[in-house]
ROLODREN-686457 format. One line per 10 residues: for each residue z, x, y of N, C-alpha, C, O. Coordinates in steps of 0.02 Angstrom, whole numbers. Atoms other than C-alpha are relative to their C-alpha. Layout:
N
Z/X/Y/Z/X/Y/Z/X/Y/Z/X/Y; ... .
# end
This chain:
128
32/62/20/1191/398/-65/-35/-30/60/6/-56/99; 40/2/-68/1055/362/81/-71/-40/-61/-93/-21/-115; 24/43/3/942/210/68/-86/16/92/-86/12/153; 41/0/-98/749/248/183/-49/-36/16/-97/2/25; 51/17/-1/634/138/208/-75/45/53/-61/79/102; 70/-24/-42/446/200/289/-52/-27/-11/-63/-60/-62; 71/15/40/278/168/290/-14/-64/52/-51/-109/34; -3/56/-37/306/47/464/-54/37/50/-67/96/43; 40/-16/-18/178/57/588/-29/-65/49/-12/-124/48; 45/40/-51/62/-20/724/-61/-28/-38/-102/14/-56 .
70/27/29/-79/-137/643/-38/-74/31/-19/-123/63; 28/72/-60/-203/-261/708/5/-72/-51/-26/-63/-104; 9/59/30/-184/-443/631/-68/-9/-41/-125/-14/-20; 23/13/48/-247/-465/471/-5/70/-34/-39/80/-85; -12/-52/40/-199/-291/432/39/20/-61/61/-28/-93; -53/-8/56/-95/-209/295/15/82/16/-15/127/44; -51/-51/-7/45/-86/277/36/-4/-66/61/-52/-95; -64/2/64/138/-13/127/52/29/-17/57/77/-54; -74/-26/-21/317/6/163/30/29/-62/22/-2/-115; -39/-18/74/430/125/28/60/2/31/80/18/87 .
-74/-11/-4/595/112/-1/26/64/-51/23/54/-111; 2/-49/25/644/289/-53/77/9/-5/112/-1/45; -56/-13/-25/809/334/-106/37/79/-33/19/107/-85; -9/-61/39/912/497/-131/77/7/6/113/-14/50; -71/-11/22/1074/547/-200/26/-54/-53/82/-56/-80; -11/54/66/1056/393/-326/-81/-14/-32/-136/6/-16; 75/12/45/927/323/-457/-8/-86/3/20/-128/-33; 23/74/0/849/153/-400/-8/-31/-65/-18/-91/-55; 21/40/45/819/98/-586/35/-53/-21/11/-99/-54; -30/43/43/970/8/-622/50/-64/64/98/-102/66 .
-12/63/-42/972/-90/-470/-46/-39/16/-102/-14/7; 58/45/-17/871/-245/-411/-8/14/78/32/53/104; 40/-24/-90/793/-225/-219/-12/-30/47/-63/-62/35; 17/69/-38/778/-331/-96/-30/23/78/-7/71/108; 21/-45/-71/678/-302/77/11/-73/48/-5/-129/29; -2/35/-34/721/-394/219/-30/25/69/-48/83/76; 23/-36/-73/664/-377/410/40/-64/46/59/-119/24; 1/21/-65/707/-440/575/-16/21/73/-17/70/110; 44/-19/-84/632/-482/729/44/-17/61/94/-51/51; -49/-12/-47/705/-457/919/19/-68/-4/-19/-111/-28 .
-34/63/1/829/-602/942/1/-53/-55/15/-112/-48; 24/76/51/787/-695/775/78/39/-56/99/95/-40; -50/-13/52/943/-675/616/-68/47/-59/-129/45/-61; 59/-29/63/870/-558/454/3/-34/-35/52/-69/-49; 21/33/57/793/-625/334/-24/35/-55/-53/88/-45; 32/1/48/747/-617/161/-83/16/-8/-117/-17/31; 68/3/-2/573/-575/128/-32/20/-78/-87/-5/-90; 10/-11/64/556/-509/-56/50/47/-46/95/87/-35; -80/-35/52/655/-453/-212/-28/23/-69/-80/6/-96; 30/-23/73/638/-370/-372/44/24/-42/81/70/-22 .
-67/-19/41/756/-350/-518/-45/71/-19/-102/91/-7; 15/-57/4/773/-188/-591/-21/11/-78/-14/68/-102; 66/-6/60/671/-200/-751/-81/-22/36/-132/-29/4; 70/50/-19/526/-278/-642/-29/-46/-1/-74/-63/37; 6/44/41/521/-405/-748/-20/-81/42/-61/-125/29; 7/60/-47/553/-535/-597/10/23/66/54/62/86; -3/-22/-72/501/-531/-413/-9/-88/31/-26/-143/11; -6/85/-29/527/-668/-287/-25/21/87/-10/70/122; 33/-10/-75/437/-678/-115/49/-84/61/69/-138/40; -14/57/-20/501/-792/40/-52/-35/17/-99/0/34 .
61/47/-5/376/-952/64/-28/37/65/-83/11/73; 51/-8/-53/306/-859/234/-34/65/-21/-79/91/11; 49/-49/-7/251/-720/156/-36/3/-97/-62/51/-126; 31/6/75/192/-771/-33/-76/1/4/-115/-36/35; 71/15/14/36/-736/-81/-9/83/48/-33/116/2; 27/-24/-38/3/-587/55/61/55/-2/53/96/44; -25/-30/0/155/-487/10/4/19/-68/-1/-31/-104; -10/-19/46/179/-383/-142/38/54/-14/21/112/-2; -50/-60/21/337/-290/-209/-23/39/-75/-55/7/-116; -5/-24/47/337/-164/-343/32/65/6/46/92/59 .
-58/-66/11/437/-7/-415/-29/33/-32/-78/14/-63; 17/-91/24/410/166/-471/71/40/13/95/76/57; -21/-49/20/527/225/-553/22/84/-21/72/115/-37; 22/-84/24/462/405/-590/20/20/73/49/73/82; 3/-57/-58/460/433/-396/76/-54/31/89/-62/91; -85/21/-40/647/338/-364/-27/-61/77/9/-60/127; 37/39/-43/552/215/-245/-16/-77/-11/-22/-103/-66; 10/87/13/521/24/-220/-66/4/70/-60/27/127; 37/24/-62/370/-22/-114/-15/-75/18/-19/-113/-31; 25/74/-36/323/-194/-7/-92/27/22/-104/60/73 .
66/16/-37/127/-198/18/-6/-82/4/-6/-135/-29; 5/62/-62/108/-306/164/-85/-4/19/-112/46/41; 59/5/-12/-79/-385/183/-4/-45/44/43/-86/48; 51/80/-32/-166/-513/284/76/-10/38/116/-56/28; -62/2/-46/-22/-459/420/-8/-42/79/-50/-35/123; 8/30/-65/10/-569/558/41/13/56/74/64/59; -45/-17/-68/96/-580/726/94/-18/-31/143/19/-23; -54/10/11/242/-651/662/45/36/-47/106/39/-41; -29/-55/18/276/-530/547/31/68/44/59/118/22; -40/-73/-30/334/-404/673/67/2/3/94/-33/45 .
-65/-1/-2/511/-354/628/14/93/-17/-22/136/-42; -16/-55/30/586/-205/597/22/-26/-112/50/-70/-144; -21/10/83/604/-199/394/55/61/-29/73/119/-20; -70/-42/45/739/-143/286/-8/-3/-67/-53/-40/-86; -3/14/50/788/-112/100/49/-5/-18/88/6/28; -73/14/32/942/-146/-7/0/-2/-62/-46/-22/-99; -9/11/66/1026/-129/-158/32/-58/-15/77/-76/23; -24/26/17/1064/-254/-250/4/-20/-87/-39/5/-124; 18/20/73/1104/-339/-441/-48/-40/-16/-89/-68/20; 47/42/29/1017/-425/-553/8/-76/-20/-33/-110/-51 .
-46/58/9/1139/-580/-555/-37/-28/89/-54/-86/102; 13/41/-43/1084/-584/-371/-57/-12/-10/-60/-73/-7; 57/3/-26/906/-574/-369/-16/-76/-52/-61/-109/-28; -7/51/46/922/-726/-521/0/-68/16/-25/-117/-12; -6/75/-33/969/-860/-411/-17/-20/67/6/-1/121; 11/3/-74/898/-926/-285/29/2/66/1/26/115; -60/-3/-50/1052/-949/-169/14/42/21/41/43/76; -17/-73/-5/1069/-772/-183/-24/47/20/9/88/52; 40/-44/8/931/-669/-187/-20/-1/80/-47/53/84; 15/-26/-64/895/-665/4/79/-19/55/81/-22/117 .
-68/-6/-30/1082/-684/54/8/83/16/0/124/-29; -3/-95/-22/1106/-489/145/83/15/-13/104/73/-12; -55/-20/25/1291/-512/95/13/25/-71/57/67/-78; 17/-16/46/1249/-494/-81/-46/83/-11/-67/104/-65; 39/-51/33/1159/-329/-60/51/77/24/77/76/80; -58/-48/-14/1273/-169/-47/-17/66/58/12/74/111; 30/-51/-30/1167/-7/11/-51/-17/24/-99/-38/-9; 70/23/-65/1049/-40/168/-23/80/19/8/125/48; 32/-65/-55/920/103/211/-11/-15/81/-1/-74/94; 24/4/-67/868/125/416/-57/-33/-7/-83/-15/-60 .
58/33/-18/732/32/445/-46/8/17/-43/45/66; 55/-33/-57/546/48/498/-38/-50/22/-66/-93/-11; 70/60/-26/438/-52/624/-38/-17/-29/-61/21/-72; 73/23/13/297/-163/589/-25/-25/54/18/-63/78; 18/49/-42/202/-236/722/-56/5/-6/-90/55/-14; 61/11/2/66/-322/718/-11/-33/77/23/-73/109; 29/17/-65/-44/-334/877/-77/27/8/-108/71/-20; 84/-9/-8/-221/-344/943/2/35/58/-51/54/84 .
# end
């Protein structure tokens, strides 16, 4: 049961990147998703979520509008396309499993105690 995120990379501000969360030895459909990142010295954070019908996705206020989760099912995968990337986005990013009870409430849905299976992580940095 192995959790991977990819798809991290060097980009210049105001770029885009579209991170997958790939997983193998299980079937992402009947969990909700959650991607978080962190940057050197800062706590992780929350950054977007998606139950596992699709049905509902939730972004955190710094990256709404310029981030977009979605799932694919057929290929066992969750992706984050990341646009109109800035400096402050540079973190390493992660993915996670989680339910659909968490991703429901707000209190919850970017809590990292709430999410069970964490893939490795891949860079983003944005720089000119």
């Amino acid at each position: 049961v192995q959790l991977q995120a990819s798809g991290g990379g060097l980009v210049q501000p105001g770029g885009y990147l579209r991170l997958t969360c790939a997983a193998s030895g299980f079937t992402l459909d009947y969990y909700a998703i959650g991607w978080f990142r962190q940057a050197p010295g800062k706590e992780r954070e929350g950054v977007s979520c998606i139950s596992s019908s699709e049905a509902s996705t939730y972004y955190a206020d710094s990256v709404k509008g310029r981030f977009t989760i979605s799932r694919d099912n057929a290929n066992n995968a969750v992706y984050l396309q990341t646009d109109s990337l800035k400096g402050e986005d540079t973190a390493v990013y992660y993915c996670a499993t989680g339910g659909d009870r968490t991703v429901r409430y707000p209190s919850l849905r970017f809590l990292s105690s709430e999410y069970y299976v964490w893939g490795k992580g891949t860079q983003v940095t944005v720089s000119s």
